[in-house]
C-alpha positions in Angstrom: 0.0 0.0 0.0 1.4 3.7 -0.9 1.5 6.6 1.3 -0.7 8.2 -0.1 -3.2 5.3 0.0 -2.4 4.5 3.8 -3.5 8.6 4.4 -6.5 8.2 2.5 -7.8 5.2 4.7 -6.4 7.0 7.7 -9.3 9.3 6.3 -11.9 7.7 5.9 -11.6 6.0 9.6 -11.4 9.1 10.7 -14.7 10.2 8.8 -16.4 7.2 9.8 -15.8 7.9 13.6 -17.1 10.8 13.3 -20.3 9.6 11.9 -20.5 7.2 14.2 -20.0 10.4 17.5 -22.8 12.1 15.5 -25.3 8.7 15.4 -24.9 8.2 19.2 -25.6 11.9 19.6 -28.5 11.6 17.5 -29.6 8.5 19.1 -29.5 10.0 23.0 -31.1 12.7 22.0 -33.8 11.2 20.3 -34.1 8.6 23.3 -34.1 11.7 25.5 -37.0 13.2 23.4 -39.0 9.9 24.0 -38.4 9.9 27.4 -39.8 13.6 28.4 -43.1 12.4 25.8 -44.0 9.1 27.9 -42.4 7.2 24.9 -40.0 5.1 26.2 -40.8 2.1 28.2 -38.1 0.6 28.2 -34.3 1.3 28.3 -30.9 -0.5 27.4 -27.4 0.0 28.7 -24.2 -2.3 28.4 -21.8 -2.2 31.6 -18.7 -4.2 32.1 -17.6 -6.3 35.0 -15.3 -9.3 36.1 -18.0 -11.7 34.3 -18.0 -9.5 31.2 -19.9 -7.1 29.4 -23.7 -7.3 30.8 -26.8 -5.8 28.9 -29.4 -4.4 31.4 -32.9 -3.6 30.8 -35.1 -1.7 32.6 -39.1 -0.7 32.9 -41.3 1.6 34.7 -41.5 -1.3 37.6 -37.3 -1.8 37.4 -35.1 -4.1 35.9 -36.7 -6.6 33.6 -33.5 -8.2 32.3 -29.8 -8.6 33.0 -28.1 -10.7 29.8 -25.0 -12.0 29.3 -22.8 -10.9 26.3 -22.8 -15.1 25.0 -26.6 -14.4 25.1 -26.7 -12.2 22.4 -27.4 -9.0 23.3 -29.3 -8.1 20.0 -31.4 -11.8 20.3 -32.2 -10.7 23.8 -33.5 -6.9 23.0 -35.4 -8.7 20.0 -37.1 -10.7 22.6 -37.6 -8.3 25.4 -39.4 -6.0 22.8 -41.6 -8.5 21.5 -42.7 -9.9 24.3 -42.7 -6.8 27.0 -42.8 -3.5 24.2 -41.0 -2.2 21.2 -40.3 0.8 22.8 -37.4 -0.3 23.5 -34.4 2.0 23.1 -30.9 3.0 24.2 -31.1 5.3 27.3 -28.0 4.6 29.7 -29.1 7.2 32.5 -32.0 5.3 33.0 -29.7 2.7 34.4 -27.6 4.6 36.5 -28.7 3.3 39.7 -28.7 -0.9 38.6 -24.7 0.5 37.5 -23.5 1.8 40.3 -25.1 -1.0 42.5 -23.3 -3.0 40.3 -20.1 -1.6 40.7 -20.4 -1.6 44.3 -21.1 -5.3 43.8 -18.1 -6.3 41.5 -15.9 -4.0 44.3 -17.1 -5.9 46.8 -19.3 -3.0 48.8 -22.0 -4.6 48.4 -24.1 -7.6 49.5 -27.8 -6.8 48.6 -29.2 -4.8 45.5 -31.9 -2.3 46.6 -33.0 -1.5 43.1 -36.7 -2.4 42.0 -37.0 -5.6 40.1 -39.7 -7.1 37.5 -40.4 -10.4 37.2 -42.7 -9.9 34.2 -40.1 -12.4 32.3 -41.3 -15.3 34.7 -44.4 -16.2 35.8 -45.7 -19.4 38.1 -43.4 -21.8 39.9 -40.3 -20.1 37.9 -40.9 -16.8 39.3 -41.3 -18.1 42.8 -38.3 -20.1 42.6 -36.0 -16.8 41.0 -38.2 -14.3 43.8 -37.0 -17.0 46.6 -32.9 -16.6 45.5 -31.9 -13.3 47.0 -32.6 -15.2 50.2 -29.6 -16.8 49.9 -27.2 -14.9 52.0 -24.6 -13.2 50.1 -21.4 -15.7 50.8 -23.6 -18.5 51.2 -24.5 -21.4 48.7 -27.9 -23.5 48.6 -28.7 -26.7 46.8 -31.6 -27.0 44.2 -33.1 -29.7 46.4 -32.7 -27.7 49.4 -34.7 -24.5 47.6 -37.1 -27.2 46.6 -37.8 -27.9 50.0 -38.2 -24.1 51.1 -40.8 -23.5 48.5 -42.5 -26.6 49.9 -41.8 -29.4 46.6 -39.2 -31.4 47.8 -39.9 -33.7 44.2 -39.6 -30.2 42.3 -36.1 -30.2 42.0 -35.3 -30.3 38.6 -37.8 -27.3 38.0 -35.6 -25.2 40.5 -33.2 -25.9 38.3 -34.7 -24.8 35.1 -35.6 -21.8 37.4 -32.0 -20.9 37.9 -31.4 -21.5 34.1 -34.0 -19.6 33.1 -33.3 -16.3 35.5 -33.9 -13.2 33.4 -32.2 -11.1 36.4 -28.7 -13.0 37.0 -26.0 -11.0 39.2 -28.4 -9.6 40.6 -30.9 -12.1 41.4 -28.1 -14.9 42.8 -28.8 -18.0 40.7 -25.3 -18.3 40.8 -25.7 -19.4 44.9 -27.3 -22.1 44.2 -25.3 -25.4 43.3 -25.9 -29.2 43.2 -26.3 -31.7 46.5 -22.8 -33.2 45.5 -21.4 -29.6 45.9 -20.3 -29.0 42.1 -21.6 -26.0 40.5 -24.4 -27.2 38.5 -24.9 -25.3 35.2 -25.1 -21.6 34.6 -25.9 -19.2 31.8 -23.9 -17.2 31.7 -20.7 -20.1 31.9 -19.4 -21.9 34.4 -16.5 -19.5 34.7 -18.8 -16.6 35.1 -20.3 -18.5 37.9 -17.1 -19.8 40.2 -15.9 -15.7 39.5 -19.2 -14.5 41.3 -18.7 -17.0 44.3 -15.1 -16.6 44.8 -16.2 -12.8 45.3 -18.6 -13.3 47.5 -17.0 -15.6 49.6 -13.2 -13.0 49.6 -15.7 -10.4 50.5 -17.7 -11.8 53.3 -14.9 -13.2 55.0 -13.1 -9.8 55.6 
């Protein structure tokens, strides 16, 4: 490649970053718009964290959806929208308080989210299976048989577990506490790696 064809593509990056400063712009402030008109029902942000990037969603009632990035963040918007609302749009300062809790989290200042949560993604013995799961103290582990026991169906244990697998709020709602009766992890969405980080944590953290 000549000189003069390396400046030229230095160009037209540089062009094309710009374009792409001026489409954000243009998308926060149309999202803003929406916002002060009662338009906007639901809002996305990504944040980043020892288990990765994390998509977040969040409705009038709180936050409807935590996803991990092997999820697919676009399947998962595609998904919340159709099912919850297609108002669905980019708004990151509607999630400021879910990313600062989580930061506290990650940084180990924290043992119990306080934001509002929506279980609208779950519904019957799933959602009171995920509802039960931030009573797992923070540092502690349960079993799925053990949670089946709590929510009075000892037999139900392979449903907990479909609960856990199933959580549309992980992180924040602690699926990641709950492991098998032999002590191994069990499975997790969001990977097995994902899930020793967040206990490992928990467990440096609540020991200080």
């Amino acid at each position: 490649m000549t000189r003069q064809e390396i400046e030229s593509d230095a160009a037209v990056r540089a062009s094309f970053s710009v374009a792409e400063a001026d489409l954000r712009s243009l998308r926060d402030r149309l999202a803003a718009r929406a916002d002060e008109e009662s338009l906007l029902e639901l809002a996305y942000r990504v944040v980043e964290g020892p288990v990765g990037r994390l998509l977040l969603v969040s409705g009038e009632r709180g936050l409807v959806r935590v996803a991990f990035d092997s999820e697919g963040f676009s399947a998962v918007l595609a998904g919340v929208a159709e099912r919850l609302s297609p108002r669905l749009m980019h708004a990151p300062w509607k999630l400021d308080p879910v990313a600062r809790e989580l930061d506290e989290y990650f940084a180990g200042r924290r043992q119990r989210f306080d934001v509002p949560l929506d279980f609208t993604l779950s519904s019957g013995f799933r959602r009171a299976v995920q509802q039960e799961l931030p009573s797992i103290d923070y540092g502690k582990t349960s079993t799925y048989g053990r949670l089946a026991e709590r929510l009075g169906n000892p037999r139900a244990v392979r449903a907990v577990g479909t609960a856990c697998a199933t959580n549309p709020l992980p992180v924040v709602v602690p699926c990641h506490r709950v492991l098998r009766s032999d002590g191994s992890l069990g499975g997790y969405l969001g990977g097995l790696q994902a899930k020793s980080t967040l206990l490992e944590l928990e467990h440096a953290n609540s020991t200080k």
